[in-house]
N, C-alpha and C positions, 0 to 999 in steps of 0.2 A: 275953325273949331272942329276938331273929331272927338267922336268918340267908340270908345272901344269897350268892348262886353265880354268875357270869360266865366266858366264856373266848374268847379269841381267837388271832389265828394269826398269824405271823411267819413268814417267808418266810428258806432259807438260801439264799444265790445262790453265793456260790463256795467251793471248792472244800479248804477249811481250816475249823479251827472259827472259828466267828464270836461276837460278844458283841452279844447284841441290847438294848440300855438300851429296858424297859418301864415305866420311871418312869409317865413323863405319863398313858397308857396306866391304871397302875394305881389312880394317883389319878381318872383320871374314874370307873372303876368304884366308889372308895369315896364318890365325892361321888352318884352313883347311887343305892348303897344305902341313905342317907340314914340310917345309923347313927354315932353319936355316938362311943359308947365301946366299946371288945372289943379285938379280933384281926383282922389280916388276914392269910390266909396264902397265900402266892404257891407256884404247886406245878406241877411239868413230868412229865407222866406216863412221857416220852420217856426209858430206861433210857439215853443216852446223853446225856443234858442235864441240868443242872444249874440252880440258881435263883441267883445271891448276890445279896448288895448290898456291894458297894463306893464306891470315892472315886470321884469326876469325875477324869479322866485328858484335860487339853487335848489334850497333844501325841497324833499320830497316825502311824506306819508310811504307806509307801505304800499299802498296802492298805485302810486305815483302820481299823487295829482301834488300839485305845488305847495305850500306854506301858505303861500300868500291865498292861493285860489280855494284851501280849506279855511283858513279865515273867514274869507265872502260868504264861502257855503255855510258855517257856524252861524254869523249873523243872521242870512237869509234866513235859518232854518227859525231863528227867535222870532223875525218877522211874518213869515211865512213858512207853517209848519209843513213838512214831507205829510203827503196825503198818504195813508195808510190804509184803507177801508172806507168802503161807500157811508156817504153821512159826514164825513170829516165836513166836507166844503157842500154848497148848494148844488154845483156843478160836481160831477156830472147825473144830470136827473137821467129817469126813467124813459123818456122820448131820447135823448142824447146815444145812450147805451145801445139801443133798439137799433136804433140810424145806423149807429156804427158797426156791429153784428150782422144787422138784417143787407145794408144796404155795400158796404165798404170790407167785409169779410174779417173784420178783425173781433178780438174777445174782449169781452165788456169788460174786463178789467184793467187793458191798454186805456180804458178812458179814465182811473185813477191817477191823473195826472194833473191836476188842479192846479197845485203850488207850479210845477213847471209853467204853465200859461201865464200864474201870478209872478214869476219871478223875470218872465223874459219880458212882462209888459212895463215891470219897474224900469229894468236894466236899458232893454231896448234891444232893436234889432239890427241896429248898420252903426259905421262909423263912417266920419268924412274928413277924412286926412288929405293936409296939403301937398302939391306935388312943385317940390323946386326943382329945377335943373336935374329933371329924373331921377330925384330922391323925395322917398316917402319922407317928411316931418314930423318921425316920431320920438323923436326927442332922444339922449342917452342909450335908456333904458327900456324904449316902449316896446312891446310883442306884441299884435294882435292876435287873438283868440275866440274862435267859435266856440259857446260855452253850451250844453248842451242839457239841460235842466231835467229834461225826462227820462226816469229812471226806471219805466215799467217795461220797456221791452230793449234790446239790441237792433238799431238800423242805421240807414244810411242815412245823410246828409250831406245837402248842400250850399256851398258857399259861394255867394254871385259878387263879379267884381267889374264895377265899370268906373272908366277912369273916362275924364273928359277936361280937353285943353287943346294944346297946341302946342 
């Protein structure tokens, strides 16, 4: 049995969540690994990011994010509204803000990000796709996609990928 670990970073540039399709990305790491048969599982350690794999979605918003992938974000928003100003949600209190200001250098408003924690704990944050004969099992149509739910500031992310087989 081996196993193998890779990760790299994707960039959020504006200011909404974003859907980053790391397909391509994922299959060179598992042609890397030079394992045949197991598991690969795609995992975002980012508590406001999520992993899926969905369908190919051609059409695109002005902004370019997918048809399909502003659907999801339409609903999420019915279920879990875009936190807009402190008060919306419990989180983030007065001790949270302080922590994050006093101790981690960022601006207490980078912690108006509620709904994104609410939305990647629905979602989820890995997927675990089968590996046959050093192809991923994602069906026709399937993409995987680091989704990226927080919309309060521009940063980096990263995507871990460990495959485990023989």
């Amino acid at each position: 049995m081996t196993v193998y670990h890779e990760s790299f970073k994707v960039q959020n540039n504006i200011h909404k969540p974003k859907f980053h399709d790391v397909t391509e990305k994922v299959k060179e790491i598992v042609s890397s690994a030079k394992i045949k048969n197991g598991i690969v599982v795609v995992y975002s350690q980012h508590t406001t990011c999520s992993i899926i794999i969905q369908e190919e979605s051609h059409d695109v918003t002005m902004d370019g994010t997918k048809f399909l992938m502003q659907d999801l974000l339409d609903i999420l928003e019915k279920v879990i509204p875009t936190c807009k100003r402190e008060g919306n949600y419990l989180h983030p209190g007065p001790l949270h803000i302080k922590h994050a200001e006093e101790n981690l250098n960022e601006l207490g408003v980078w912690s108006l990000n509620t709904d994104a924690h609410l939305r990647s704990c629905i979602i989820g944050r890995s997927e675990t796709i089968p590996l046959i004969d050093s192809k991923m099992e994602l069906g026709e149509f399937g993409e995987i996609y680091l989704v990226d739910f927080d919309s309060v500031r521009i940063r980096e992310r990263f995507v871990h990928v460990q495959i485990i087989g023989v």
